[in-house]
C-alpha positions, 0 to 999 in steps of 0.5 A, a space after each residue: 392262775 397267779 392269783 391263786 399261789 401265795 409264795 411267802 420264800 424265795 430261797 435258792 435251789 440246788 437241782 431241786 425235783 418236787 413231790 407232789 402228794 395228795 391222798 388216795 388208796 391207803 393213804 400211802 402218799 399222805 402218809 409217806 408225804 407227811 413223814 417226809 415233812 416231819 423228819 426233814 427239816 422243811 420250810 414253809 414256800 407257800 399255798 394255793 387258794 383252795 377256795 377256787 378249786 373246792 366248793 363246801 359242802 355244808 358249815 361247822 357250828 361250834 358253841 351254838 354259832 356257826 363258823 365260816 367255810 373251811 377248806 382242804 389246805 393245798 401247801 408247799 415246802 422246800 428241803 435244802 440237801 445238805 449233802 449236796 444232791 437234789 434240794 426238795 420241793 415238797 406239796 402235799 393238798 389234803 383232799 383231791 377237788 371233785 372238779 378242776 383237777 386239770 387246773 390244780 395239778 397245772 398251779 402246783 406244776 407252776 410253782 414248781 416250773 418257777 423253782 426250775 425244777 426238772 422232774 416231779 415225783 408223785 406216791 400212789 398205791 399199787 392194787 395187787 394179791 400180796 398178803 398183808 403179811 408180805 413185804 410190799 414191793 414199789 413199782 415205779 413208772 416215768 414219762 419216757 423210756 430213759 425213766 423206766 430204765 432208770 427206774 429199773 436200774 434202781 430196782 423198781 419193779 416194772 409193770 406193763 399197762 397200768 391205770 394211776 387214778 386220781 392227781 397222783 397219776 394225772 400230775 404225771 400226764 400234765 408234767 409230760 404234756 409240759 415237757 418235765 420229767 415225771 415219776 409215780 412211785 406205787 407202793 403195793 396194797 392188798 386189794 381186799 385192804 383198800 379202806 385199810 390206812 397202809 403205812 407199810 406201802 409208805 414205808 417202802 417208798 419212803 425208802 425207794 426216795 431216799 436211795 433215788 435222791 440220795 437223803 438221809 433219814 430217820 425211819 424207825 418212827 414209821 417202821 414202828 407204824 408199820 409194824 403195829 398196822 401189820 400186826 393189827 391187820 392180822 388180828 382182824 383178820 383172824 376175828 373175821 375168819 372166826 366169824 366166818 367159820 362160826 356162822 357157816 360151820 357146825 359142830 357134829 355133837 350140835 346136828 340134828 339128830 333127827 339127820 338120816 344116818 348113812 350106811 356104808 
């Protein structure tokens, strides 16, 4: 598998964790993860070779000629904390593979090994019955029972048994299986808004990273995005529900007047 990682820094950690993202429900992670990126003054480390993990599926052509094969990037960047605390490692692959997840999660878990790290953090969404009106909570589970204390001493919200799909979750199995601490954060999502992007659910975790590791940072950018996504989640929503009171309702002066009358 170390033909596949391309390393193009060497810098000296302090303490250094690493999020590791890749997309799913509300693009939550992505969201988040990118924001992370763009506000923090992060340095390339390096790449995998995606072309071993992901196999196209057709080609582009441009101008009447054909182009070769793209793939998803699968990129690594590391974080120097000022103020002493946890350096970051940050990945973030821009598609989950429809095989060889196993692998995948194992070579990014590697790069992060060679760097010392001694715990991982991964971003998920959290399906449940908030209203998109609703501040979202974040849940936060670990790989052992010291984690879910902390977590809970850090006013995460716990959930008993639960399911995190996709390499979100199963970065969390693997780094156990290695013996390094992992951590999903889940930022909750109304369950009829699954298609919907969620910058507020990034929002929150974003907030929830930056208290647990102890970093600054500018969040006004993707407050704004989340206010705008919020206002216009509501505006849909009503549409819809005027669509649906249109088509399923009548207005008594539009009856028909053949309708037999009742009698008191």
């Amino acid at each position: 598998m170390k033909k596949l990682v391309k390393i193009y820094a060497k810098p000296k950690l302090n303490s250094p964790v690493m999020l590791a993202i890749w997309p799913g429900i509300g693009n939550v992670a992505t969201i988040a993860g990118n924001y992370l990126l763009k506000k923090l003054d992060f340095k390339r480390l390096g790449e995998i070779e995606s072309s071993y993990f992901f196999d196209p599926i057709g080609i582009v052509v441009r101008d009447h000629v054909v182009e070769a094969p793209q793939f998803p990037n699968n990129r690594f960047y590391y974080w120097k904390n000022r103020d002493g605390f946890h350096d970051l490692i940050l990945f973030i692959g821009d598609d989950q593979p429809a095989s060889k997840g196993y692998e995948l999660t194992n070579c990014v878990l590697d790069v992060g090994i060679r760097f010392l790290i001694k715990r991982v953090y991964t971003l998920a969404a959290a399906l449940t019955r908030i209203h998109h009106t609703e501040q979202p909570k974040v849940w936060g589970v670990g790989t052992s029972p010291a984690l879910t204390q902390y977590l809970k001493e850090n006013g995460l919200t716990q959930k008993g048994n639960l399911q995190i799909a996709g390499l979100n979750g199963l970065m969390l199995g693997v780094a156990k299986e290695r013996d390094i601490e992992g951590i999903c954060l889940l930022g909750e999502v109304p369950m009829y808004a699954t298609k919907v992007q969620n910058p507020m659910a990034s929002l929150m975790i974003v907030k929830a990273l930056s208290r647990i590791l102890n970093f600054e940072i500018d969040i006004a950018e993707l407050t704004q995005m989340a206010i705008e996504t919020r206002e216009g989640m509501k505006q849909a929503a009503a549409e819809a529900m005027g669509e649906y009171i249109d088509h399923f309702t009548e207005p008594i002066w539009e009856s028909d007047e053949t309708d037999e009358d009742y009698e008191e």
